[in-house]
C-alpha positions in Angstrom: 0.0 0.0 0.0 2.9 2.5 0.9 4.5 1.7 -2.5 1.1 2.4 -4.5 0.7 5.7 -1.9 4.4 6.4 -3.4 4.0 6.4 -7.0 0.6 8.1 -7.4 2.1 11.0 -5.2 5.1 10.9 -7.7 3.1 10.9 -10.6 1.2 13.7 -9.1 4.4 15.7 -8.9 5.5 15.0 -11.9 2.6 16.4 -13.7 2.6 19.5 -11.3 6.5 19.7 -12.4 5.1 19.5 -16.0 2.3 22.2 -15.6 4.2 24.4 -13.8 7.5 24.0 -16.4 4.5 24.8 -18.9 3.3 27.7 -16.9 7.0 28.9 -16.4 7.7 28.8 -20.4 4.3 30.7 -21.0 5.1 33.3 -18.6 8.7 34.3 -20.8 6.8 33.8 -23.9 4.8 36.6 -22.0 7.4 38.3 -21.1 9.1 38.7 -24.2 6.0 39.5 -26.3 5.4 42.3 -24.5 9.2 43.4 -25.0 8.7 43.0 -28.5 10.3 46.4 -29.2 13.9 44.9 -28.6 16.5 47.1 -27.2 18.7 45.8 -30.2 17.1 48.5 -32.3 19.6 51.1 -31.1 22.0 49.1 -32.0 20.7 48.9 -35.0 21.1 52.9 -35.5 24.6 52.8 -34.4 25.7 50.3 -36.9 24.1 52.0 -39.7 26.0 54.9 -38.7 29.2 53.0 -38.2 29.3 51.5 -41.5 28.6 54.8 -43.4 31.1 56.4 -41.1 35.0 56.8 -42.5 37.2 54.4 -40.5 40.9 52.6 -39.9 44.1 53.9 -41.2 42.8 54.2 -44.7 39.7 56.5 -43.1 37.1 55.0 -45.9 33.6 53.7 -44.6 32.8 50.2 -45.5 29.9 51.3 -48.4 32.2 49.3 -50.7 32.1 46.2 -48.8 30.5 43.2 -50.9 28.7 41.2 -48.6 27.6 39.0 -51.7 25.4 41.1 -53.5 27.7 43.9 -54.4 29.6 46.3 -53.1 27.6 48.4 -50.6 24.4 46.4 -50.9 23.1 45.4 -47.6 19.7 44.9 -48.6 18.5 40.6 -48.2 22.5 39.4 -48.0 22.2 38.2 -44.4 19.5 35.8 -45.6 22.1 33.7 -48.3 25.3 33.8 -45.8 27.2 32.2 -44.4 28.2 31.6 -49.1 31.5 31.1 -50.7 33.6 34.2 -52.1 35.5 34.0 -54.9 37.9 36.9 -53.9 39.0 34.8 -50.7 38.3 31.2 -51.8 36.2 30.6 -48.6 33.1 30.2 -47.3 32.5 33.3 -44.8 29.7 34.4 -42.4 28.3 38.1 -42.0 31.1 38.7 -38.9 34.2 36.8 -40.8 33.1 38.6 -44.3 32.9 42.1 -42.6 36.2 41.6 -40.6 37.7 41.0 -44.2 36.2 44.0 -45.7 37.6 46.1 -42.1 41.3 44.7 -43.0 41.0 45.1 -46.8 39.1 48.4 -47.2 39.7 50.4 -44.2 43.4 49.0 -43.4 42.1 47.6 -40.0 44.3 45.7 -37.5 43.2 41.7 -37.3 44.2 40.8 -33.5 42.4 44.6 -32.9 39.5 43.7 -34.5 39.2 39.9 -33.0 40.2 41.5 -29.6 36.9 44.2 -29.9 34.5 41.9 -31.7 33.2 41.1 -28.3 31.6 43.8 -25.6 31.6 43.7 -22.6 28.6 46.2 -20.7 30.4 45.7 -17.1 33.3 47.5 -17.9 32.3 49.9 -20.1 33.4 48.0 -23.3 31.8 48.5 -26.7 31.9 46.7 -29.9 31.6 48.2 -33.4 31.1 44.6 -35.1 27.9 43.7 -33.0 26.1 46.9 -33.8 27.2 46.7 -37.7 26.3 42.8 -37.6 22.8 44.1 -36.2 22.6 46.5 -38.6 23.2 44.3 -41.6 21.1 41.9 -40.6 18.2 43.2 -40.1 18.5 44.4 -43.5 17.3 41.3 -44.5 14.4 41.1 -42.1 10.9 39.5 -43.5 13.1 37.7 -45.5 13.7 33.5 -45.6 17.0 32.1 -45.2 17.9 30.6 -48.6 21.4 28.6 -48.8 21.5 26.8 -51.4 25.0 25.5 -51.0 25.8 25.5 -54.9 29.6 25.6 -54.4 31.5 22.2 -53.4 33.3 24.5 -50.6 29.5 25.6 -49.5 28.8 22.0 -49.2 31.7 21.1 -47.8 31.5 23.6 -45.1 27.7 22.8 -44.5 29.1 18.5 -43.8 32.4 19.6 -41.7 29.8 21.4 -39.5 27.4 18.9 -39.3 30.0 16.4 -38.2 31.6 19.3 -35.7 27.7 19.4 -34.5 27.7 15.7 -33.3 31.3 15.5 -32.1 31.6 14.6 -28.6 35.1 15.9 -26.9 36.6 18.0 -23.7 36.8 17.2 -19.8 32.6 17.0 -19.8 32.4 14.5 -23.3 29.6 17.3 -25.0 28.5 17.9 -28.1 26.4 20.6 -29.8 24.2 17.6 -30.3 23.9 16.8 -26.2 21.4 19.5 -26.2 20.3 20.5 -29.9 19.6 17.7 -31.6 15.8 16.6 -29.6 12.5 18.4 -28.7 12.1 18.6 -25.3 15.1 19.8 -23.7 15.3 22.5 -21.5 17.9 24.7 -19.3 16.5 25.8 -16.3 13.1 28.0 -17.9 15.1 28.2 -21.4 13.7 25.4 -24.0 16.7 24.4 -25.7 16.4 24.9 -29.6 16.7 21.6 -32.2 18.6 22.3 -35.1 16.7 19.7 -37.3 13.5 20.8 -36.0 13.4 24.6 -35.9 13.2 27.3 -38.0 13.0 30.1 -35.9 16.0 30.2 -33.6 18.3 30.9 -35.9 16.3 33.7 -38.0 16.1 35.4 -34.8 19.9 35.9 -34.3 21.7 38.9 -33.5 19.4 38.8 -30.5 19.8 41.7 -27.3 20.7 39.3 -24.3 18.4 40.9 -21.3 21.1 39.0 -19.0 23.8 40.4 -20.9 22.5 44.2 -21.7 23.8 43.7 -25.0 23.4 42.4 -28.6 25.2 39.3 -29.1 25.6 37.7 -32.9 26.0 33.9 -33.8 29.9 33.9 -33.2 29.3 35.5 -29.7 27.4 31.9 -29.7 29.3 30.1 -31.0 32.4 31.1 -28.4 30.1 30.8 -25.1 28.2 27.4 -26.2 32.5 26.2 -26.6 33.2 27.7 -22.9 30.1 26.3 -21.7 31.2 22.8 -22.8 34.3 23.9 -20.9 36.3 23.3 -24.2 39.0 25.8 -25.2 38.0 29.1 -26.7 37.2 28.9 -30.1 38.7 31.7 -32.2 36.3 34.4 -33.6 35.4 34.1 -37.3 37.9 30.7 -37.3 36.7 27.8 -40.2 35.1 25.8 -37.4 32.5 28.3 -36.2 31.4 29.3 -39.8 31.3 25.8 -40.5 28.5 24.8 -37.9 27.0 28.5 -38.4 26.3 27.0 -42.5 25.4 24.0 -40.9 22.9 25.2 -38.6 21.6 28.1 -41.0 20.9 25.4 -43.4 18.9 23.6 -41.6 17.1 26.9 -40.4 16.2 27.5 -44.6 12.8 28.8 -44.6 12.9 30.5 -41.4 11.8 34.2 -41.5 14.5 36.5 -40.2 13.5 38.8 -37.4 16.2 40.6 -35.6 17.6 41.6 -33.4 15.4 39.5 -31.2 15.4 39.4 -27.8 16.5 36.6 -25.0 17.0 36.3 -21.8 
């Protein structure tokens, strides 16, 4: 009789845990609807400024920057990248390509750049690439992400990423797939996103972080999902993140950008 007694009251708790995880999830979804007017809109201004403004040692603004659909064009080039350019022979996301264009054009320092891309609100740090990221990007908003992967280096980069998606390594034994790969999953009140099963995650990135005060773009990702696996850092704009960024924006084809969102 006890042991009946004990496993009705622990299926009663477990559906209480259910309805209240339910009830926790509505309440963000709440929460964020009526925040709807992200914060990331000012960031938005300032990148538009920043990339019409005259920068770097060569004091030229980044209006002849081809971000794949000729130079200057911003308009809808978000929604086809991360692509292949011929003029570099690699595949490149918004952040890599732009860093490019910062070296190239306006005669920009590399380990400068790479050291900035990041900011950092508690000490008063700001960072040029996350407002011109947010700024592009939402250049392309109401659009559908479309990669078709039509070069072998494309395609290439789309399977290395996959396969970096599913490895398991470091002192934990994680993988991106540990926790994106299955509906369901949750961190604490945040429902983990599936990357074969979701089209709106990654539409909805550059995102403003509420916890962070800031934007953040898909390499900012792409660095704290490695230090949260407790692997090493993984370099800004390096092969492997633009690989899984392909990987994971393919997957995402069809999904209607909308940024910069915002997230907890």
């Amino acid at each position: 009789m006890n042991k009946l007694l004990k496993l009705v009251t622990l299926g009663v708790l477990g559906s209480s845990l259910t309805i209240s995880a339910h009830a926790e999830e509505a309440s963000v979804k709440d929460y964020r609807a009526m925040l709807e007017d992200s914060p990331g809109e000012f960031w938005v201004d300032d990148g538009e400024e920043l990339f019409h403004a005259k920068a770097g040692p060569k004091n030229v603004s980044l209006e002849k920057c081809d971000l794949g659909k000729g130079p200057g064009v911003v308009e809808g080039v978000y929604a086809e990248l991360p692509k292949y350019f011929k003029d570099t022979d690699k595949v490149m996301d918004l952040e890599s390509r732009l860093m490019h264009c910062m070296i190239t054009l306006q005669g920009k320092d590399k380990d400068t750049i790479i050291k900035n891309a990041f900011s950092n609100p508690k000490k008063g740090k700001d960072s040029e690439m996350e407002k011109i990221v947010a700024y592009v990007a939402a250049q392309s908003n109401g659009d559908k992400f479309n990669l078709t992967l039509s070069h072998p280096k494309e395609m290439a980069s789309y399977k290395t990423g996959e396969a970096l998606f599913w490895r398991r390594s470091g002192s934990m034994d994680f993988s991106c797939a540990t926790c994106h790969a299955a509906d369901g999953k949750r961190i604490r009140l945040q429902t983990l996103y599936n990357a074969y099963n979701d089209k709106t995650t990654i539409p909805s990135w550059p995102t403003y972080r509420v916890s962070k005060s800031t934007v953040r773009t898909m390499q900012n990702r792409m660095w704290d999902c490695h230090w949260q696996m407790r692997l090493p850092d993984v370099d800004f704009g390096s092969k492997a993140t633009i690989d899984l960024i392909t990987f994971m924006t393919k997957e995402s084809n069809g999904g209607e950008i909308h940024v910069p969102s915002i997230k907890r």
